[in-house]
N, CA and C atoms as an extended XYZ file, in Angstrom:
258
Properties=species:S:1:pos:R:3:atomname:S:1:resname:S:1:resid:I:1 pbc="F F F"
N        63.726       11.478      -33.275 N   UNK     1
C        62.915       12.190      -32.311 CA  UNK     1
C        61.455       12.190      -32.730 C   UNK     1
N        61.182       12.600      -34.177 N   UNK     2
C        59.779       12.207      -34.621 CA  UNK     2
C        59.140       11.240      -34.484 C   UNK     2
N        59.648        9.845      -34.401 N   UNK     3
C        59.271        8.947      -34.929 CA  UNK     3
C        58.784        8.373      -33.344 C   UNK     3
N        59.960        8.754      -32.267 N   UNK     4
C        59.224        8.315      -30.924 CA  UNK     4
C        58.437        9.197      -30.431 C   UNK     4
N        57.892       10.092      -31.166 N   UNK     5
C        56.163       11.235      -30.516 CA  UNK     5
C        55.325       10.480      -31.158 C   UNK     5
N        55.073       10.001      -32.315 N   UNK     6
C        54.076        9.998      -33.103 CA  UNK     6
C        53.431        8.933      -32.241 C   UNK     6
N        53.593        7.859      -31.725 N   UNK     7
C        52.393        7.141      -31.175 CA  UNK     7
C        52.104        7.430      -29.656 C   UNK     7
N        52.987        8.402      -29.473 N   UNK     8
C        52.545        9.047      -28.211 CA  UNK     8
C        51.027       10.025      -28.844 C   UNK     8
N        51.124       10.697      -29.932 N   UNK     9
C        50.089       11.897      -30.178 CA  UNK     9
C        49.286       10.768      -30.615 C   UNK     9
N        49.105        9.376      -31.375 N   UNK    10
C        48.235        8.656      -31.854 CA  UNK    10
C        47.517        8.390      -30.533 C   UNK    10
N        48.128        7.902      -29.446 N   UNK    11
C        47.460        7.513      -27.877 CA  UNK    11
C        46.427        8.677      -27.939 C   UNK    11
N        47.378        9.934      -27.483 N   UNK    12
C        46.643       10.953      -26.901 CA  UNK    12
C        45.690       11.199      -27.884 C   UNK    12
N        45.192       11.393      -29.169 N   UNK    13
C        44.394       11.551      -30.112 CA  UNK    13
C        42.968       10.615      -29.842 C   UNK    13
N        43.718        9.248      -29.632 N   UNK    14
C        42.266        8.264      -29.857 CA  UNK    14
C        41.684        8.128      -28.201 C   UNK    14
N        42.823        8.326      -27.181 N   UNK    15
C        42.075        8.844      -26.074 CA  UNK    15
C        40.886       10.009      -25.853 C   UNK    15
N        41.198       11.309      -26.132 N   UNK    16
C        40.280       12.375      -26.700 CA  UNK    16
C        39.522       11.755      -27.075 C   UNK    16
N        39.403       11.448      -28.215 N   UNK    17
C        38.589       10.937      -29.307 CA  UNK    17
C        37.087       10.119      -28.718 C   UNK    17
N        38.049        9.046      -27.690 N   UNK    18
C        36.679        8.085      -26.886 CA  UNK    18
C        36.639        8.107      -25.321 C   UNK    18
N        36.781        9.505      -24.903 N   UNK    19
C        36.535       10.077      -23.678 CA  UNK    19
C        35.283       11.133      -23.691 C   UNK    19
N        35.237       11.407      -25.419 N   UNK    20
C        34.350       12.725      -25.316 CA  UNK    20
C        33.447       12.383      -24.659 C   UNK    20
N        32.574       10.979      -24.577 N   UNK    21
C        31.165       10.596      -24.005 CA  UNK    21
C        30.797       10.664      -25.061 C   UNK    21
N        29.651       10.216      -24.638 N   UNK    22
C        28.153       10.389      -25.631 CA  UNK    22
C        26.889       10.695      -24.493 C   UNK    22
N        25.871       11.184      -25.444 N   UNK    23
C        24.619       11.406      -24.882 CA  UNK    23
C        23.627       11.095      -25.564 C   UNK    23
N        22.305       10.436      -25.228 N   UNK    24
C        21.088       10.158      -25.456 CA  UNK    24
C        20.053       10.873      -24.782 C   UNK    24
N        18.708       11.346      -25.924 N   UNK    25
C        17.743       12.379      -26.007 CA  UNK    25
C        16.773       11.779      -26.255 C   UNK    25
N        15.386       12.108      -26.011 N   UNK    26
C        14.396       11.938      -26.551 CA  UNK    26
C        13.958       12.884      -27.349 C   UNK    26
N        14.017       12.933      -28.582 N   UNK    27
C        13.252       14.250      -29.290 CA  UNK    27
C        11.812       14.619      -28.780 C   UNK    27
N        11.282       15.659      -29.461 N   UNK    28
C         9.521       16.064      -29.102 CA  UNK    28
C         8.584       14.634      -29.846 C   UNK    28
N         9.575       14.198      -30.991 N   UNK    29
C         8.809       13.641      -32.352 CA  UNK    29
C         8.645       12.243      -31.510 C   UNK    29
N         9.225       12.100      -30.146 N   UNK    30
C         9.541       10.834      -29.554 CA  UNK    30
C        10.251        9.832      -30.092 C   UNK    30
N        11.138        9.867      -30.838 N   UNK    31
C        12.573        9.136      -31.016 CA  UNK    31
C        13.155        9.594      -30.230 C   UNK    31
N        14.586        8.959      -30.513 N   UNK    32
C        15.680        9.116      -29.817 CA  UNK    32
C        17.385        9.524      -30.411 C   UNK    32
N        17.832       10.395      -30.198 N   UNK    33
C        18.960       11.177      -30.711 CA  UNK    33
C        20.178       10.873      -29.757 C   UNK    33
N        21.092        9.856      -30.186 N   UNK    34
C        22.392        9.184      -29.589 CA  UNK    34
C        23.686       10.323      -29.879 C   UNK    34
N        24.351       11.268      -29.394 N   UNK    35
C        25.472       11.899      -30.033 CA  UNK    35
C        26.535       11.081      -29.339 C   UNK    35
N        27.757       10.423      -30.620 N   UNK    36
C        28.859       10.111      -29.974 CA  UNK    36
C        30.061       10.855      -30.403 C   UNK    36
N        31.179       10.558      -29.754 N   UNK    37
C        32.429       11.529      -29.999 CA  UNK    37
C        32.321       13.055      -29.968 C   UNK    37
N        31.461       13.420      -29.010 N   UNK    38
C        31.519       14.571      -28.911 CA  UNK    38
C        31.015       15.130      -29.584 C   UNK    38
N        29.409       14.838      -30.266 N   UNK    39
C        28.743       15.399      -31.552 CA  UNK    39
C        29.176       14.855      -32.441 C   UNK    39
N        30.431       13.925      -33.174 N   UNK    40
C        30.803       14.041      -34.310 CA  UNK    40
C        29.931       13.171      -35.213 C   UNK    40
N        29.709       12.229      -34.700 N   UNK    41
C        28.282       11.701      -35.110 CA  UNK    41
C        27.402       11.524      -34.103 C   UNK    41
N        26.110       11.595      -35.051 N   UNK    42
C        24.363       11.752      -34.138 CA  UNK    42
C        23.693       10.712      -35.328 C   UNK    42
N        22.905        9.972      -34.441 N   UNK    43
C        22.153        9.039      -35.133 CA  UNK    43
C        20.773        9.764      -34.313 C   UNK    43
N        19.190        9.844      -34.871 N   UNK    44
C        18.196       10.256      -34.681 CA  UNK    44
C        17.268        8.906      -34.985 C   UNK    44
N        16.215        8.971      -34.549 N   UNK    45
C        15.142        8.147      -35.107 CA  UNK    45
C        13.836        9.104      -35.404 C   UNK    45
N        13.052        8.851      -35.876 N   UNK    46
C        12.183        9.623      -36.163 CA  UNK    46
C        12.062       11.112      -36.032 C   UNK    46
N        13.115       11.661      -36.797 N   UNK    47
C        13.424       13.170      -36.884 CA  UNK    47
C        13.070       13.704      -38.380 C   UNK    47
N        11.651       13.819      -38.521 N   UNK    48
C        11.373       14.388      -40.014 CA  UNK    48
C        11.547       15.518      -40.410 C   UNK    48
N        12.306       16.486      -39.335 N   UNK    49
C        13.105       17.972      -39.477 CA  UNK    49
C        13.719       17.631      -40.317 C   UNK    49
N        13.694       18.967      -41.714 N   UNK    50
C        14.836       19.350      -42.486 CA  UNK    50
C        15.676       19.212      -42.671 C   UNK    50
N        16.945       19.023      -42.914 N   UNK    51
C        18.396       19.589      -42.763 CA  UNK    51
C        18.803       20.747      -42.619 C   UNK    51
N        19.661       20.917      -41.777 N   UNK    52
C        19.892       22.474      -41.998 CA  UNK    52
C        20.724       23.185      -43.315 C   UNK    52
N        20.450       24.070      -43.344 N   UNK    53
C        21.236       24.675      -44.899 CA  UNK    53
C        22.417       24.839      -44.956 C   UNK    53
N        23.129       24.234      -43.762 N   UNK    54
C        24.640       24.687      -44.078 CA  UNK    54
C        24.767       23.341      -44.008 C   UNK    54
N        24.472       21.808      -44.102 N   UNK    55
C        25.046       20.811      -44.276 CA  UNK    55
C        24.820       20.123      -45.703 C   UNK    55
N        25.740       19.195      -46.264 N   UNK    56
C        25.904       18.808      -47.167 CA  UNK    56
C        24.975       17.287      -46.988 C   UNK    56
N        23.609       17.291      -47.174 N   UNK    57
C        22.141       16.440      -47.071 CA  UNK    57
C        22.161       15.404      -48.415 C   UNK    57
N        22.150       14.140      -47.975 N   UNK    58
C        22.116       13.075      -48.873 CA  UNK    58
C        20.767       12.230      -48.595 C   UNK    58
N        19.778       12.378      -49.555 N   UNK    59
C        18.208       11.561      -48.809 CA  UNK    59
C        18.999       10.072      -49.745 C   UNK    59
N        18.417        9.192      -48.149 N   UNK    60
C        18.493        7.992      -48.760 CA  UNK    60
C        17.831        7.212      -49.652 C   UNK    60
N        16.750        7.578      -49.372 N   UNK    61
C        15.238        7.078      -50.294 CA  UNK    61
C        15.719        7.242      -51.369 C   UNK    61
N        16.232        8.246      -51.951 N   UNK    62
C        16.476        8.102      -53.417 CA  UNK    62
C        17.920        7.767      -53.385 C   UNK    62
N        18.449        6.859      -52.731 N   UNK    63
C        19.710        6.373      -53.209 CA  UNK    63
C        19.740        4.942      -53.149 C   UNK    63
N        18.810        4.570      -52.039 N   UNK    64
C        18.791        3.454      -52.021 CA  UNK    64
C        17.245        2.502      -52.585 C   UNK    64
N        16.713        3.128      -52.950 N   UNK    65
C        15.072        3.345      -53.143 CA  UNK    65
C        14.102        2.807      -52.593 C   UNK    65
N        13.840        2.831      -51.404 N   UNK    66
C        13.285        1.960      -50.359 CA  UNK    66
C        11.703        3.172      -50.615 C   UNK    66
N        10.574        2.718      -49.997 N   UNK    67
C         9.354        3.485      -50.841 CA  UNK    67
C         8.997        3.807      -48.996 C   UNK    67
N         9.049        3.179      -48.010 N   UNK    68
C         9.047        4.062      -46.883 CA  UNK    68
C         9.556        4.854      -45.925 C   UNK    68
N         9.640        5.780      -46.032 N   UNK    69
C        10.827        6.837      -45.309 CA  UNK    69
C        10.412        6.193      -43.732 C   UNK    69
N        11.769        6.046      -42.778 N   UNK    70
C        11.662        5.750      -41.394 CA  UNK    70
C        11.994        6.566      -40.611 C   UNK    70
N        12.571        8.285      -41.260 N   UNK    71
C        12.848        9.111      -40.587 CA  UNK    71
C        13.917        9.260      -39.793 C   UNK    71
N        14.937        8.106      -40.175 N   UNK    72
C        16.533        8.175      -39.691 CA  UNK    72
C        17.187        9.142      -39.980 C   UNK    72
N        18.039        9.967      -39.218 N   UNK    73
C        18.893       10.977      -39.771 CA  UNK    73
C        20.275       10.622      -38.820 C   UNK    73
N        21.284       10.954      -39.717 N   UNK    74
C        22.428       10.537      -39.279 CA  UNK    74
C        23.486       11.984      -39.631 C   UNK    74
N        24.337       12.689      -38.512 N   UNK    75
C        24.685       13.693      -39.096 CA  UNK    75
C        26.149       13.276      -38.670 C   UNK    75
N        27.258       13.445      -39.530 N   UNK    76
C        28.970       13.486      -39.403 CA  UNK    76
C        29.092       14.803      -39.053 C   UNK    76
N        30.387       14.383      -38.676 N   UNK    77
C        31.295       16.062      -38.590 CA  UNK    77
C        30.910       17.145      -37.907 C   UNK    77
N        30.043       16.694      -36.888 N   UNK    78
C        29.461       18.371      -36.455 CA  UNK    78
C        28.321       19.228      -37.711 C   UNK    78
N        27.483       18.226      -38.106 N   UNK    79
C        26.762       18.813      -39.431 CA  UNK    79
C        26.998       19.429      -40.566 C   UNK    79
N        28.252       18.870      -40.856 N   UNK    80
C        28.999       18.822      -42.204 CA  UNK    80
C        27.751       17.941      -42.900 C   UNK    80
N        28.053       16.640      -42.702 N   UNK    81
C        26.977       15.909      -43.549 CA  UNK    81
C        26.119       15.107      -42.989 C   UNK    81
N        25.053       14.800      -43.296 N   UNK    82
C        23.847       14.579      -43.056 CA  UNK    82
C        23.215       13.777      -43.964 C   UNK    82
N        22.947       12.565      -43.284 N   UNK    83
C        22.154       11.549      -44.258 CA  UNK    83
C        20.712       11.197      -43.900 C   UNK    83
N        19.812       11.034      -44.553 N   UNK    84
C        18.163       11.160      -43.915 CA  UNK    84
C        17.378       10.130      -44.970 C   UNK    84
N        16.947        9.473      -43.986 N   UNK    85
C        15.586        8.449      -44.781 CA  UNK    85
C        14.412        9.188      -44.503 C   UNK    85
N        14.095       10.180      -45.402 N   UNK    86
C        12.533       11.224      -45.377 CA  UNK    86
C        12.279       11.968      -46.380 C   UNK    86
């Protein structure tokens, strides 16, 4: 009985999943802010805002060491984590 639900809930899961939509913004900074899956990820362009304090913020510049920040921010999870070239 388990075994014939499970790719029934896998359907219904990845349906959800790529029905949420997405939406595209223009920030004030004049980039542009793409959310897909329903917020779960957001790609930004020129968003030199902060992070907020409840996400777990990884600057790329110092990971990858590139010497000009382009002001990409990329947030998972509903702003769990947050990755930023700034």
């Amino acid at each position: 009985m388990k075994s014939s639900l499970r790719p029934a809930l896998v359907l219904l899961t990845f349906t959800v999943l790529f029905s949420a939509g997405c939406a595209t913004r223009t920030t004030p900074s004049g980039g542009k802010e793409t959310s897909l899956l329903g917020g779960a990820l957001t790609v930004a362009t020129n968003s030199f805002q902060p992070p907020a304090a409840t996400t777990a913020a990884v600057d790329t510049t110092k990971l990858a060491g590139q010497g000009n920040p382009s002001g990409a921010k990329t947030t998972l999870l509903w702003g769990l984590i947050t990755l930023h070239d700034y």
